[in-house]
C-alpha positions as CSV (number, residue, x, y, z in Angstrom):
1,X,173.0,140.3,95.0
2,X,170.2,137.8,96.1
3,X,170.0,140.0,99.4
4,X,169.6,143.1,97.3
5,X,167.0,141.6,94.9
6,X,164.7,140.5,98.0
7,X,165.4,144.1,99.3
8,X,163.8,145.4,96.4
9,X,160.8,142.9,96.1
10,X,159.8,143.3,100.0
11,X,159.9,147.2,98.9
12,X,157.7,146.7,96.3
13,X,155.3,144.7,97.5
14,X,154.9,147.3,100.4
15,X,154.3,149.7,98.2
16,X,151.8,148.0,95.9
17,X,149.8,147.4,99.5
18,X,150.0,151.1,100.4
19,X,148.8,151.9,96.9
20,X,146.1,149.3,97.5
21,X,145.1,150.6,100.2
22,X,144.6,153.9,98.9
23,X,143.0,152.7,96.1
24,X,140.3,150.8,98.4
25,X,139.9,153.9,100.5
26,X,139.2,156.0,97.4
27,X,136.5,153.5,96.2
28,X,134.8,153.4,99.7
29,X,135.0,157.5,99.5
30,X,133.4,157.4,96.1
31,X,130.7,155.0,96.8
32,X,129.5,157.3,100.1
33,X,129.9,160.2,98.2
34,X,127.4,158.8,95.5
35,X,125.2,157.1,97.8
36,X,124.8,160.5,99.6
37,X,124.4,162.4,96.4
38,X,121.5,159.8,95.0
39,X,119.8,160.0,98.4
40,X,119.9,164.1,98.4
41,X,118.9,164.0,94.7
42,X,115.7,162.1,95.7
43,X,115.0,164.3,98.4
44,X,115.0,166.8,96.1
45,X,113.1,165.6,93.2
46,X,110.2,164.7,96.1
47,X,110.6,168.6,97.3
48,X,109.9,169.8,94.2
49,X,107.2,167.8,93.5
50,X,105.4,168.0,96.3
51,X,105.8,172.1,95.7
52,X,104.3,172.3,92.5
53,X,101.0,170.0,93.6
54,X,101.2,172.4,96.4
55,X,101.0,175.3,94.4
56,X,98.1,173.6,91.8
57,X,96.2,172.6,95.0
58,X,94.2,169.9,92.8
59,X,93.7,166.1,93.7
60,X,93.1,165.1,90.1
61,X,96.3,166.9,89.0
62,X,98.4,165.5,91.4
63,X,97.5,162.1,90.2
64,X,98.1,162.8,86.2
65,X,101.3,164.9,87.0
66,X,102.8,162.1,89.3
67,X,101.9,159.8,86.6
68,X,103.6,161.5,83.4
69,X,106.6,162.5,84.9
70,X,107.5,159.2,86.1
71,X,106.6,157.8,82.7
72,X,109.2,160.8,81.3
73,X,111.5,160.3,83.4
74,X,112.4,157.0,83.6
75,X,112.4,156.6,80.4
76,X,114.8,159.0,80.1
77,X,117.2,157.7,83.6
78,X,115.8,154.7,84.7
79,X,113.9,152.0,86.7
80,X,114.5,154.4,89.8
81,X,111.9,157.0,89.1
82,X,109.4,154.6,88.4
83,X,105.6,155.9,90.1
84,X,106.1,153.6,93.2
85,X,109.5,155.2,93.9
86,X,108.7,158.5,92.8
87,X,106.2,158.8,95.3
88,X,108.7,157.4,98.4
89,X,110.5,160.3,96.8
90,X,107.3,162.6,97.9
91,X,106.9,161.0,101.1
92,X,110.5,161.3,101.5
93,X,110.6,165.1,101.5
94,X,107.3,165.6,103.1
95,X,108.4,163.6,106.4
96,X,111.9,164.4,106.0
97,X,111.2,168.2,106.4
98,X,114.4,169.6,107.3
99,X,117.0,169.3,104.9
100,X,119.9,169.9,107.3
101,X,119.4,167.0,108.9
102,X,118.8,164.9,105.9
103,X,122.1,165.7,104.4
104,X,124.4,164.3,107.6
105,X,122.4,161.4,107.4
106,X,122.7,160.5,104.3
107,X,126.5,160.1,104.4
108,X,125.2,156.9,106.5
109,X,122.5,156.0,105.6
110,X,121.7,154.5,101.9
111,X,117.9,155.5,99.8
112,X,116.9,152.3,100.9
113,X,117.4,153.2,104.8
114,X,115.0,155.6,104.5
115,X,112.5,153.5,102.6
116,X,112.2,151.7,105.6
117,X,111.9,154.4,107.7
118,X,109.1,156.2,105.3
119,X,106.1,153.6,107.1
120,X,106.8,155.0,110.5
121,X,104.4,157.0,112.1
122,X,105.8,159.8,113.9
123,X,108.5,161.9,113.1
124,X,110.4,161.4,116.4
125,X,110.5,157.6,115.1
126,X,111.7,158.2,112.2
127,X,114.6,160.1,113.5
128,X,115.1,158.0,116.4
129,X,115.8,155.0,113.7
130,X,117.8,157.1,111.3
131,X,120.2,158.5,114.2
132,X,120.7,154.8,115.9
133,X,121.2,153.1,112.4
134,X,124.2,156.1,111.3
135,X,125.9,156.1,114.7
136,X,125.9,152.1,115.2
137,X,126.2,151.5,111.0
138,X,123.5,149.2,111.1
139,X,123.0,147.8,107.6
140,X,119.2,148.0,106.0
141,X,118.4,144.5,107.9
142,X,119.6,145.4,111.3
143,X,117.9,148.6,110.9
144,X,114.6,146.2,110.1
145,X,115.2,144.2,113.1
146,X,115.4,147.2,115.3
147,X,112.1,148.6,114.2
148,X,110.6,145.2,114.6
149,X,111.6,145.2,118.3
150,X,110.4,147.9,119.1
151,X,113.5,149.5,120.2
152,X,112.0,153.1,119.9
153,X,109.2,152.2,122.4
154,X,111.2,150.4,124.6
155,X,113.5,153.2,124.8
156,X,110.8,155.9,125.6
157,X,108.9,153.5,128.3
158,X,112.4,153.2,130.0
159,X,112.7,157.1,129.2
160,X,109.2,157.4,131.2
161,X,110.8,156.4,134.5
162,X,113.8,159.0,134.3
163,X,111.8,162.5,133.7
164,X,113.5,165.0,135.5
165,X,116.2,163.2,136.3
166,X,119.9,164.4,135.9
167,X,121.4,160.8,137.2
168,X,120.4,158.9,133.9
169,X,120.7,160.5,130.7
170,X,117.5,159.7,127.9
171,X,117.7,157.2,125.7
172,X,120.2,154.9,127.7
173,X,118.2,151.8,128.7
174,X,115.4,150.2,126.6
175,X,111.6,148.4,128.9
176,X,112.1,145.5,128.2
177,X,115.0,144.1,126.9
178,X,114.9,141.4,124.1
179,X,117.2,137.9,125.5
180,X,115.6,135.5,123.3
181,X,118.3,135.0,121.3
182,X,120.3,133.6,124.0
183,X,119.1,130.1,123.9
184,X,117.5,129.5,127.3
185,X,115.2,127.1,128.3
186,X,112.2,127.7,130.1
187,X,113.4,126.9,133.6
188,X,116.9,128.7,134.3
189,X,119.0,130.3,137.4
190,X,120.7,133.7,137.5
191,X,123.7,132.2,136.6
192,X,122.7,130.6,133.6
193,X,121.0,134.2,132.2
194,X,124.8,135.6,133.0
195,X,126.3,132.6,131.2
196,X,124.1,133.3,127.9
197,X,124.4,137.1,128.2
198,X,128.4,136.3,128.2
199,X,128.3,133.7,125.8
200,X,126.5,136.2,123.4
201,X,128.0,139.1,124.7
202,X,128.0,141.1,120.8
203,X,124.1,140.6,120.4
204,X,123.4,141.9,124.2
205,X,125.9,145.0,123.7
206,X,123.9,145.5,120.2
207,X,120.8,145.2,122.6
208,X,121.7,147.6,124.9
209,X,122.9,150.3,122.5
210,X,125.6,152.0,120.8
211,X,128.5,153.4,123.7
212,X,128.8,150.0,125.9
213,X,131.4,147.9,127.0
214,X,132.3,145.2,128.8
215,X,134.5,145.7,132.1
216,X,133.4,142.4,134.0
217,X,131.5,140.0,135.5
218,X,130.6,138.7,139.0
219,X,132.8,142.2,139.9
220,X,134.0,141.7,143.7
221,X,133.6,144.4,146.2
222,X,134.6,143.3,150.1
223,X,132.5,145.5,152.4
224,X,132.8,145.7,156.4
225,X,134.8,142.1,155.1
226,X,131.9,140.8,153.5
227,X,132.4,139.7,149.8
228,X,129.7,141.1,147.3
229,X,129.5,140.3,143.6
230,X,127.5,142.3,141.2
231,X,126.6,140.7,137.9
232,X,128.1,142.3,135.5
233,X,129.9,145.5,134.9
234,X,129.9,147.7,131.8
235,X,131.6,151.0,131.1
236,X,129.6,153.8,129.0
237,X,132.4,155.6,126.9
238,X,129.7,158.8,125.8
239,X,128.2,159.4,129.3
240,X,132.0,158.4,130.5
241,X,130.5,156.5,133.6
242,X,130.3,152.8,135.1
243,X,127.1,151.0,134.2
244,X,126.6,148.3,137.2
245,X,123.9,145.6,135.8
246,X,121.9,143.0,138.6
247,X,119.8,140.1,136.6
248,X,117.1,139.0,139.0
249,X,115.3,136.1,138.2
250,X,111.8,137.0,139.4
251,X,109.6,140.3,140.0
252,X,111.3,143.3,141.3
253,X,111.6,143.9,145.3
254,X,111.8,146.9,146.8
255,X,115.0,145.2,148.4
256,X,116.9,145.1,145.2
257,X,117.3,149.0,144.9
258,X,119.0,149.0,148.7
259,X,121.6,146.5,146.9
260,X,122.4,148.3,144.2
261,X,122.7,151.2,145.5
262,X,125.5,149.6,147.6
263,X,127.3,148.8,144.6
264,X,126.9,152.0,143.3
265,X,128.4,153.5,146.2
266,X,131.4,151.1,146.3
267,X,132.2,151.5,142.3
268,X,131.9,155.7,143.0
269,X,134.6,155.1,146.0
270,X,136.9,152.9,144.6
271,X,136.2,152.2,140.7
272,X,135.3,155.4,139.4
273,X,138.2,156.8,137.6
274,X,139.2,160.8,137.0
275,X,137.6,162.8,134.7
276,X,134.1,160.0,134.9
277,X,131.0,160.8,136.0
278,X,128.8,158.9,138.9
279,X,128.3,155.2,138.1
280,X,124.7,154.6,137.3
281,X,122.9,151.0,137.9
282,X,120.3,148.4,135.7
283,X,118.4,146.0,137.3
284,X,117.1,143.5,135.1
285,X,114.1,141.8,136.0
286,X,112.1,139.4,134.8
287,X,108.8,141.1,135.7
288,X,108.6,144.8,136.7
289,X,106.5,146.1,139.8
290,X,105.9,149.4,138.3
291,X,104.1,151.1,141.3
292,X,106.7,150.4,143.7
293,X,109.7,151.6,140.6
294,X,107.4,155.2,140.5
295,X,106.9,155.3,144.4
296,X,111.0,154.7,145.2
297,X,111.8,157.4,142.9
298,X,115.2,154.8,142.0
299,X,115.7,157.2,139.0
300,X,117.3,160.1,141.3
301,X,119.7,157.4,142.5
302,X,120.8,156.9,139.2
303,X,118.9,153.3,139.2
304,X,117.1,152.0,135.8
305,X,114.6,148.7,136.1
306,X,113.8,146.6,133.1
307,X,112.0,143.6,132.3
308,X,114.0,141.1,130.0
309,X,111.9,139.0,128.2
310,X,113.3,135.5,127.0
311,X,111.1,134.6,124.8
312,X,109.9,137.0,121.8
313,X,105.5,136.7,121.5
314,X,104.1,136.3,118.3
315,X,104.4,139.4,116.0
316,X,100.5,140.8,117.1
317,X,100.8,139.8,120.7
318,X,104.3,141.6,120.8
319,X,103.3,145.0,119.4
320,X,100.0,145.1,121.5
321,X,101.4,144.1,124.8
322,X,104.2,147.1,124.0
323,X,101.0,149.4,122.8
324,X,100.1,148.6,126.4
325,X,103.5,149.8,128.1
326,X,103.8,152.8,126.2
327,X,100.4,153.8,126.9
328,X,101.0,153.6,130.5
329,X,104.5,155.0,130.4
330,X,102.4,158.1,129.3
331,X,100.4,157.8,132.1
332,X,103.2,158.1,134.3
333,X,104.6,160.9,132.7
334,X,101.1,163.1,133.3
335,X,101.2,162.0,136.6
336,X,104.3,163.5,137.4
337,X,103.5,166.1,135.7
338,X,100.6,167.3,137.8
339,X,102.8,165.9,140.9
């Protein structure tokens, strides 16, 4: 009898669990489902408003009608359509133009994702941000973070040395990479950078994008009976290809992409598995030697350099010394161009 009344108890309990469950799952499918609807609604309240102004094609009636119907309508629904809000709801639909691509987002991304995203400048930004922060489910303070490094300039400078390339797909690597979070000093070796890297191996992943993981490190290859190591070895599941990554302490040298492209040779022979594409190759430098990067052409041998930076400047100093690199990425770019 005892055996038959524990029967019955582990039975129910696994039941209430699997109810639980579905319970839990049902909530989390609600709470999308509103957070998408709210998001959408805004969108369109903004739309509409911005139409009518449109249509009136008056300053001073923008200003009173803005004004009364936030007054109306919160009063009638609520703190949310107060004037400040309302007019993110503007901005919202007047940046946001397309509403096809708004509504796939917003099954991500929450009204106050996109608050964040409204002080952007470009469009390309904006979507940049929205995309990384619904594919990686970064929450409204990652998404912060990531606009406050600078990861959509760092990813087109990197982007600036791949034009016309078919080895390296946009948007993989990021110029520079942010490792100050890693706890070095200011005097280091290669193997201590490795040994942070590894010893904060989620925060460098979360640096390097969405699609990475880890395969190994110091990876052995014995050529002509020689032993080689290469740093580290990641595996890209998207691009379904071998990401071989060299940390060098000082500035790049010429030297460096003959070494890599060693690796890259071995890993394609020997590593590369059926159905993946050619293994590609970072170096990570400490300081970039950008003519000589442009003049070897690395990109067509699938080969990405990057500065890291270890230590993150002061807010002003950060964002002008990037100003700097983008402004010359685009140099680059014209160059080739007319090349």
């Amino acid at each position: 009898m005892a055996d038959k009344t524990n029967s019955l108890s582990i039975s129910e309990n696994d039941l209430f669990n699997e109810l639980s469950q579905l319970i839990e799952q049902s909530k989390q499918q609600v709470a999308v489902q509103a957070n998408s609807a709210v998001t959408i609604l805004f969108w369109q309240v903004g739309n509409r408003i911005n139409q009518d102004i449109l249509q009136n094609k008056r300053a001073e009636y923008a200003k009173q009608i803005v004004s009364t119907l936030s007054t109306q309508l919160k009063e009638q629904y609520g703190n949310n359509f107060e004037l400040r809000n309302l007019r993110r709801m503007m901005q919202f639909a007047e940046q946001f133009t397309d509403f096809q691509i708004v509504v796939p987002l917003s099954r991500q991304l929450s009204w106050s994702h996109f608050v964040e995203l409204l002080p952007l400048k470009t469009i390309e930004a904006k979507l940049f941000y929205a995309q990384n922060a619904s594919n990686n489910i970064f929450g409204v303070r990652e998404l912060r973070r990531q606009i406050a490094l600078k990861a959509f300039e760092r990813t087109n400078i990197a982007d600036a040395q791949i034009i016309e390339s078919t080895h390296i797909p946009f948007n993989t690597f990021k110029d520079p990479y942010i490792l100050d979070l890693f706890g070095l000093q200011n005097s280091f070796l290669e193997k201590d950078l490795e040994d942070a890297i590894l010893h904060d191996l989620e925060t460098f992943i979360l640096e390097l994008g969405k699609g990475f993981t880890f395969v190994e490190r110091q990876k052995r290859m014995i050529i002509d009976g020689e032993d080689f190591n290469l740093d580290l070895l990641f595996y890209h599941r998207k691009l379904k290809r071998l990401v071989a990554i060299e940390l060098k302490l000082g500035k790049f040298q010429a030297k460096h992409k003959g070494q890599m492209e060693l690796y890259l040779k071995w890993l394609d022979k020997y590593e590369k598995q059926e159905g993946e594409n050619t293994p590609i190759g970072l170096i990570l430098c400490a300081e970039s030697s950008r003519e000589q990067i442009e003049l070897l052409e690395m990109h067509k041998d699938g080969i990405m350099v990057a500065e890291y930076w270890t230590d993150l400047p002061p807010k002003k100093q950060f964002e002008e010394k990037i100003h700097l690199l983008v402004a010359e990425a685009k140099e680059r770019i014209e160059r080739k161009k007319l090349m």
